[in-house]
N, C-alpha and C positions, 0 to 999 in steps of 0.2 A: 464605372463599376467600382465598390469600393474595395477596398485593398486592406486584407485581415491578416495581420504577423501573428504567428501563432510560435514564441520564442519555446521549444521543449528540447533545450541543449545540455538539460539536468536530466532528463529521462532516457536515465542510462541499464534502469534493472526497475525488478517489482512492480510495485502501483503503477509509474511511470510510463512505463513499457505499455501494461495492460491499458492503461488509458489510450494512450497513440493509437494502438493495435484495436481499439473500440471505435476513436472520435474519428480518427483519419476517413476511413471511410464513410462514413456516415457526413461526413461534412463534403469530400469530394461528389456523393451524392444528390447533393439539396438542388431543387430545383430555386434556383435566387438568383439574384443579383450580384450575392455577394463573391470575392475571392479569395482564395486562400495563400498564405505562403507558411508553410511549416515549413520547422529550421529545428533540426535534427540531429543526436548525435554522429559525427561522420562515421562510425564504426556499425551503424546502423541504420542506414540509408538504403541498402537493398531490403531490409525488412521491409520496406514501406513506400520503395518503388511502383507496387503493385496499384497504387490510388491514386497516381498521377494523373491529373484527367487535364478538362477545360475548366472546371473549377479549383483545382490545387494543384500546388509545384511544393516539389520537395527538395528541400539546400542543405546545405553543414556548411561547416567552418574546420578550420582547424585549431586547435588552441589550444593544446597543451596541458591538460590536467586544469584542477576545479579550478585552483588560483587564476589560472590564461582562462578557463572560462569567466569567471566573474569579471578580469580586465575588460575582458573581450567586447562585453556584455554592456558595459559604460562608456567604452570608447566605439570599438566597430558597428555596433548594434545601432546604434544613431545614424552613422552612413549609409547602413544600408536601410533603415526607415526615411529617409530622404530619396537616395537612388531610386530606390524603390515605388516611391508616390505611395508611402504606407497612408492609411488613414486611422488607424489604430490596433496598440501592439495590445497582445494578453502575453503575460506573463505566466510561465506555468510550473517555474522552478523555485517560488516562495520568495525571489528576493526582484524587484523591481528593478526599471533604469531610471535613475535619478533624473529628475525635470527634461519626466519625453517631451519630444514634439510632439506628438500626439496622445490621444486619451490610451489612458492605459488601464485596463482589468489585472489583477495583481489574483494567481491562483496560491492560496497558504493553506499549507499539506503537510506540516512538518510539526511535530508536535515535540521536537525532542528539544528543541531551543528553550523552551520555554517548562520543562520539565522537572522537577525539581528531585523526583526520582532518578533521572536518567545522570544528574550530576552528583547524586550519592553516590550512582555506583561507579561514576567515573572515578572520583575520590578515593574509594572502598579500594579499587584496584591500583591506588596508587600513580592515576594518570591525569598528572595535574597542566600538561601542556592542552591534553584535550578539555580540560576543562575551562582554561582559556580560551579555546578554535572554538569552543558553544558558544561562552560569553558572547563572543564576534560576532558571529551568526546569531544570537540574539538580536545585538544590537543592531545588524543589517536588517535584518528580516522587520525588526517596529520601524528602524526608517523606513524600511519600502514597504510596509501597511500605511505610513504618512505619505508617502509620493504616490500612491498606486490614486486614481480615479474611483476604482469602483473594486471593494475585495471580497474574494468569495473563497468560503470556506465548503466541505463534505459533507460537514453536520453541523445541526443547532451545538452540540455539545462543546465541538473545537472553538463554533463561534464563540461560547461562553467564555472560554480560556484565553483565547485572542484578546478578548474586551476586558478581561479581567487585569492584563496585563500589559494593553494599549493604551488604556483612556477612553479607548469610544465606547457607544453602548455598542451592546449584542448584534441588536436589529441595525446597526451600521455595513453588516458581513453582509453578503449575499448568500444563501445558502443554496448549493445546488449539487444535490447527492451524485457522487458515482452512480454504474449502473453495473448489469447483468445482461448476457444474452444466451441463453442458454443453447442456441441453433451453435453458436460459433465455440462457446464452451465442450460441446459435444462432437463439433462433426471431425476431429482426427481419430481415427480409426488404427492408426497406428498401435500396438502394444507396449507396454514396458517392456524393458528390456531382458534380456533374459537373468542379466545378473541382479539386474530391483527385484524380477520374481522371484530369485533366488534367497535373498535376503530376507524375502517375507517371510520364506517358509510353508507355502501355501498348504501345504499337504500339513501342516500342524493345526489344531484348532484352536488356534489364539482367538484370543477379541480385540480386537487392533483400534488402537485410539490411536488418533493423526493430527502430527500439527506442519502446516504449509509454511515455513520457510527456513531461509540460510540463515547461520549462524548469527546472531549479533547479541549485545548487552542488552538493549530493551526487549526482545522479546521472551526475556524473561526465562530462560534457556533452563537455567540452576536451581530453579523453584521447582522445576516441571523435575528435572533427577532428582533432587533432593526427595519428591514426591513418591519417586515409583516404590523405593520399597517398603512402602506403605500401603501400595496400590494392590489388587487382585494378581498370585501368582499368577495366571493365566492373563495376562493382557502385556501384551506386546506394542511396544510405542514408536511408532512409524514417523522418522523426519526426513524432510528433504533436503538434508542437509548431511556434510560428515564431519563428527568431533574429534579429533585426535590432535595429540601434542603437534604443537609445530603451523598446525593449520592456522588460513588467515583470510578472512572473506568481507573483503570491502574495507580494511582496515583494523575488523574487528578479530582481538587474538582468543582463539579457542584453546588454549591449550589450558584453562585454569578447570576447562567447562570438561575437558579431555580427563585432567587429572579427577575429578571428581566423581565421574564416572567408575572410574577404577577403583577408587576408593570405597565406594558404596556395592563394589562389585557389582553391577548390575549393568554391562555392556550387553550380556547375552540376551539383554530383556529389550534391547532397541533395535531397531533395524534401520542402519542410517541408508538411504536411497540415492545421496548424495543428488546436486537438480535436477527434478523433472522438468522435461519442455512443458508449457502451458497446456499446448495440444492435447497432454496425454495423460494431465491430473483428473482428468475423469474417469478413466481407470480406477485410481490408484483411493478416491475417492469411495467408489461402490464397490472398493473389499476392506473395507475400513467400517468397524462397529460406532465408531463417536470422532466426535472433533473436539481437541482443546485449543486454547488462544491463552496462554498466561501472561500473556505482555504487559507491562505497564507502561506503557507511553503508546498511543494511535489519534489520527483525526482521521480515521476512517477503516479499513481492514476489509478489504475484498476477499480473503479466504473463509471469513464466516458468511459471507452470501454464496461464497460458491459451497460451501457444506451444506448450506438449509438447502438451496437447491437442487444437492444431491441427493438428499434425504438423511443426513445425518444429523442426530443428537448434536448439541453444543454445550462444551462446557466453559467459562469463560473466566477472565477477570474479571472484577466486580469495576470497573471503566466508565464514566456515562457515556462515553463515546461505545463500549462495546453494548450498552442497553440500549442505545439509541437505535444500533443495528439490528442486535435480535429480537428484543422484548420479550414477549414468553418464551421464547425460543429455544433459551438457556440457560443453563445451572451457575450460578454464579458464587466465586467463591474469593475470599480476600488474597488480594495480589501474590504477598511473599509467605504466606500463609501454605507450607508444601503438604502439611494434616487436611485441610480446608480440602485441597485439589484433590489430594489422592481419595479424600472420602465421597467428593462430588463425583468421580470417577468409577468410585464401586459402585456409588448412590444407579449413575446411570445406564452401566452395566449391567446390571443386577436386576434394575426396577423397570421391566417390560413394558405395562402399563404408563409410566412414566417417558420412557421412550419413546414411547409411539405417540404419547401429547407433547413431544417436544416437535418428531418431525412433524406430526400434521401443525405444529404451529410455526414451524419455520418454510414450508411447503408454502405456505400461505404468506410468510413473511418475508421471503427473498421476493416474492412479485411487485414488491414496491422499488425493485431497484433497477433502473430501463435505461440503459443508453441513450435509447430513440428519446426518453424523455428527459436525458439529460442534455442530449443537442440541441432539442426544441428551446429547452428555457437558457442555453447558452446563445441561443442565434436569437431568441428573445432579446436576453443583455446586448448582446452584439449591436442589434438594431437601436436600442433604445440608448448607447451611447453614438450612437453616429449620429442619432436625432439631435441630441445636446449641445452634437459637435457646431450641428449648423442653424440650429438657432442658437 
C-alpha cells in the first residue's frame, strides 16, 4: 500500500487551515489503495483527530517556531520518510526538502516572496530586517520550486508569476485550484456573538461592505481607510479583524493602520468583529450588502469564493490572480488607488441592477471551485508520480 506524506506543519491560520479542514477528510475518505500520514501543526491536532481512519493518521512534531520548523523539515523529515517506508512526500508549506528520498510535489501558495509590492511597503515602514527575512524566503522558495518533482500552483495567474521569476515556463506548474463546499461552509448553526451583533448595530440601516481577514500589510488595510471617507455616508465597513495601537497579528504591527483611523476620524464607520470561527462567517456574510478584497499580493483568496457563494457583490483589486477567481463577478478597481475603491463602492451600492448581475454572475461562478475536484486531480498527480516512481 503506498505511503503519502502530506508535510502541512506551515498550516497554522487562513488558507492553510481551510485547506486541512477540506482535503483531510476527503482523503481519509477515498476508497484506494492509497495511505496517508498528515503531519500537522502540534497545536492543532485535535482539530483533525476527527479523520483518523484506516486510510490516514494524524502526527506533529515539535519544533519550536518557523526557524525549528524549517530545521526540522531538512533534517527530521528524512527520518521519518525512511521510518516511515514513505513513498512520496507533498509539500504543502511553499518550501521543499532538499534532495528527498523520494518524489516530492512541492504546493507554492505564497505570493509575498516574490512581490515587489509587498517589499515597497516593507521599506515604506521602515522595516528593512523584514525585508531581508523575504529576500530568504525568496531564495528558499526558487530552490525548492528546483528540487520539488512535480509544482503546483492555485491559479494559472500565480503560475505566471512563479515562471516569470523561475526560469521555467508557466505550463511547467501544475495547476490545481482550491475548492468550496458550501454543505460544510454552512452547517454551524451556531450565531455570532452577541458582542459582533452588537458592533453591527443591527437595528441601524447601514449597507455593510465586508472584508474577511486579520490585520496585515498586504491586504491592503490603509487603501481600504484611506477610502471610506470618500465612500457613502451610510455604509458601514465590517472587518474581522481589530485595529488599534499596540496590536500585533502574526507579526504584523497595526498600530500605523490604528493611527490612521483616527486621524481620518472615521472609527465610528467600522465595526471591527475581531475573528470569526469559520463555522460562523456565514452569518456574518448574509448581513452584509457587498464584499471588498483590496489586497495586493494573492495566489489565490478563498474569501471572494465564499462571497460569490453567498451571494454577494465583489469589489476587488484590479489582481489577475483576483480576475482569475471572479471574472464578471467583480468591480475592479486600481490597487492603491483609495478614489478608484471608494467610488467602485458607491458604484455597487447604489447601482441595483448592477448588483444583481454581479451576484447572479458570481452564483454561477464560485461553482467552479470543488474540493471533491480538487482531491480528484490531486490523487490524479498522486498516482501518476508513483507511476514514474516505478518505471
Amino acid at each position: 500500500m503506498p505511503t503519502i506524506l502530506l508535510n502541512a506543519l506551515a498550516s497554522t491560520a487562513g488558507g492553510g487551515m481551510t485547506y486541512l479542514r477540506n482535503v483531510l477528510p476527503r482523503l481519509a475518505s477515498l476508497e484506494s489503495e492509497l495511505r496517508f500520514i498528515a503531519l500537522v501543526p502540534r497545536e492543532l491536532t485535535t482539530d483533525y483527530r476527527g479523520v483518523v481512519g484506516d486510510r490516514i493518521e494524524i502526527m506533529t512534531v515539535l519544533t519550536g517556531g518557523a526557524l525549528g520548523r524549517l530545521w526540522w523539515e531538512q533534517t527530521g523529515l528524512r527520518s521519518m520518510i525512511t521510518s516511515r517506508q514513505v513513498d512520496l512526500l507533498i509539500a504543502l508549506g511553499n518550501f521543499a526538502l532538499f534532495a528527498s528520498p523520494v518524489p516530492q510535489v512541492l504546493f507554492n501558495r505564497n505570493d509575498l516572496y516574490f512581490s515587489g509590492d509587498f517589499e515597497r511597503d516593507l521599506r515604506a515602514r521602515g522595516l528593512y530586517h523584514e525585508v531581508f527575512g523575504n529576500w530568504l524566503k525568496r531564495w528558499l522558495s526558487l530552490r525548492s520550486i528546483a528540487a520539488a518533482d512535480v509544482n503546483v500552483t492555485p491559479t494559472h495567474a500565480f503560475a505566471e508569476r512563479l515562471a516569470s521569476v523561475s526560469g521555467r515556463a508557466s505550463n511547467g506548474f501544475e495547476v490545481i485550484p482550491f475548492g468550496f463546499d458550501p454543505e460544510v461552509f454552512n452547517s454551524d448553526q451556531t450565531p455570532l456573538s452577541a458582542d459582533q451583533l452588537g458592533k453591527l448595530r443591527i437595528e441601524h440601516p447601514f449597507r455593510r461592505l465586508l472584508y474577511v481577514s486579520h490585520y496585515n500589510y498586504f491586504r491592503n488595510f490603509e487603501t481600504l481607510i484611506r477610502a471610506l471617507p470618500h465612500c457613502p455616508e451610510d455604509m458601514q465597513l465590517v472587518l474581522t479583524t481589530d485595529i488599534h495601537e499596540g496590536a500585533v497579528y502574526g507579526g504584523y504591527q497595526a498600530t500605523a493602520a490604528a493611527r490612521l483611523i483616527d486621524e481620518l476620524g472615521v472609527r465610528d464607520r467600522i465595526a471591527m468583529l475581531g475573528p470569526v470561527p469559520y463555522g460562523r462567517l456565514h452569518h456574518l456574510y448574509q448581513l452584509c450588502e457587498a464584499f471588498v478584497c483590496p489586497s495586493y499580493s494573492e495566489s489565490f483568496g478563498h474569501p471572494l469564493v465564499e462571497a460569490m457563494a453567498s451571494g454577494l457583490p465583489v469589489i476587488a483589486a484590479n489582481l489577475p490572480v483576483h480576475r482569475e477567481i471572479c471574472g464578471e463577478a467583480a468591480v475592479y478597481f486600481e490597487t492603491f488607488d483609495e478614489r478608484a475603491l471608494a467610488h467602485a463602492c458607491a458604484r455597487v451600492l447604489s447601482d441595483r441592477p448592477l448588483a444583481e448581475k454581479l451576484r447572479a454572475e458570481g452564483s454561477e461562478r464560485c461553482k467552479s471551485f470543488s474540493w471533491d475536484k480538487h482531491v480528484d486531480e490531486l490523487v490524479k498527480l498522486i498516482r501518476r508520480c508513483l507511476d514514474s516512481r516505478l518505471n
